[in-house]
C-alpha positions in Angstrom: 4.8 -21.4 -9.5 4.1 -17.7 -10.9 6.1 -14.5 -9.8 3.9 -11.8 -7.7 5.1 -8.3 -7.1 3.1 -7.3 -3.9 2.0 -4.3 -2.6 2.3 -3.7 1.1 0.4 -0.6 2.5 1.9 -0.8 6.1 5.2 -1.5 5.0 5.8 0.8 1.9 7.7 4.2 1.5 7.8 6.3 -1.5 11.3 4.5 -2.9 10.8 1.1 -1.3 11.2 -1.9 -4.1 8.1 -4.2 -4.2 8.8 -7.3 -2.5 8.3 -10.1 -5.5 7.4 -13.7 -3.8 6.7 -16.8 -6.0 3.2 -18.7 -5.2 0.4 -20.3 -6.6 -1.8 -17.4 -6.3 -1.6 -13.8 -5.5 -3.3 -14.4 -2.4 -1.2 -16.9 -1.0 1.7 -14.6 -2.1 0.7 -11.7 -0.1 -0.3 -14.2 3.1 3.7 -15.3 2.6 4.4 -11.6 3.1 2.3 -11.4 6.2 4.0 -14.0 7.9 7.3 -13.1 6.7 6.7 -9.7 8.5 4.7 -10.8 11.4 1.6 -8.4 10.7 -1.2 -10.0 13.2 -3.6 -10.2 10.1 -5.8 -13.3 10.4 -6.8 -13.4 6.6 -7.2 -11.2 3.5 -10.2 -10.4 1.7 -10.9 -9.4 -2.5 -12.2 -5.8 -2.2 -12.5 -2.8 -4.1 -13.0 -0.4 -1.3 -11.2 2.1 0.0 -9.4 -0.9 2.9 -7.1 -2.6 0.3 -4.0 -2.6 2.3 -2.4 -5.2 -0.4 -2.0 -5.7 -3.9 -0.6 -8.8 -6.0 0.4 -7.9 -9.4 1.5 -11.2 -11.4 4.1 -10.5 -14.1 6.9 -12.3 -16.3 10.7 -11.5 -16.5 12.2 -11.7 -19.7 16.0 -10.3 -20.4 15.5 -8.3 -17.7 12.1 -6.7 -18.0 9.3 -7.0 -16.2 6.1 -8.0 -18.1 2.3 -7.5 -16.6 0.5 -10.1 -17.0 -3.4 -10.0 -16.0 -5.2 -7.8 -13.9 -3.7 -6.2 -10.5 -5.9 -7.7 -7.3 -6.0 -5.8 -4.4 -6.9 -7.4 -1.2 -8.1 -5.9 2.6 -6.7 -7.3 6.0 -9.5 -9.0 8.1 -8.4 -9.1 11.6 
């Protein structure tokens, strides 16, 4: 299992901490969020558009730092 920090465009304000969810994927990280919160989204997309409502960052903790690791993937709701 890897360690996402995810991005939530509904849920987020300014200070909120990232919610970090353990998954196989980004996407099925963020689709734990969804149902988590109850959003009536029926699946996410890949996009690069100005829809991303979600965003899985995958990172490593060591000694208490948080280390990137790969590219940030943003997602869009399909209803």
């Amino acid at each position: 299992m890897k360690t996402y920090q995810i991005f939530d465009g509904y849920h987020t304000a300014l200070l909120d901490e990232f919610p970090i969810i353990e998954a196989k994927t980004g996407k099925e990280a963020i689709l734990k969020l969804i149902k988590e919160r109850g959003y009536k989204i029926k699946s996410i997309k890949r996009s690069a558009l100005n829809d991303v409502k979600f965003s899985a960052t995958h990172f490593i903790e060591d000694n208490g730092c948080k280390y990137k690791q790969g590219n940030t993937v943003w997602y869009a709701p399909t209803f």
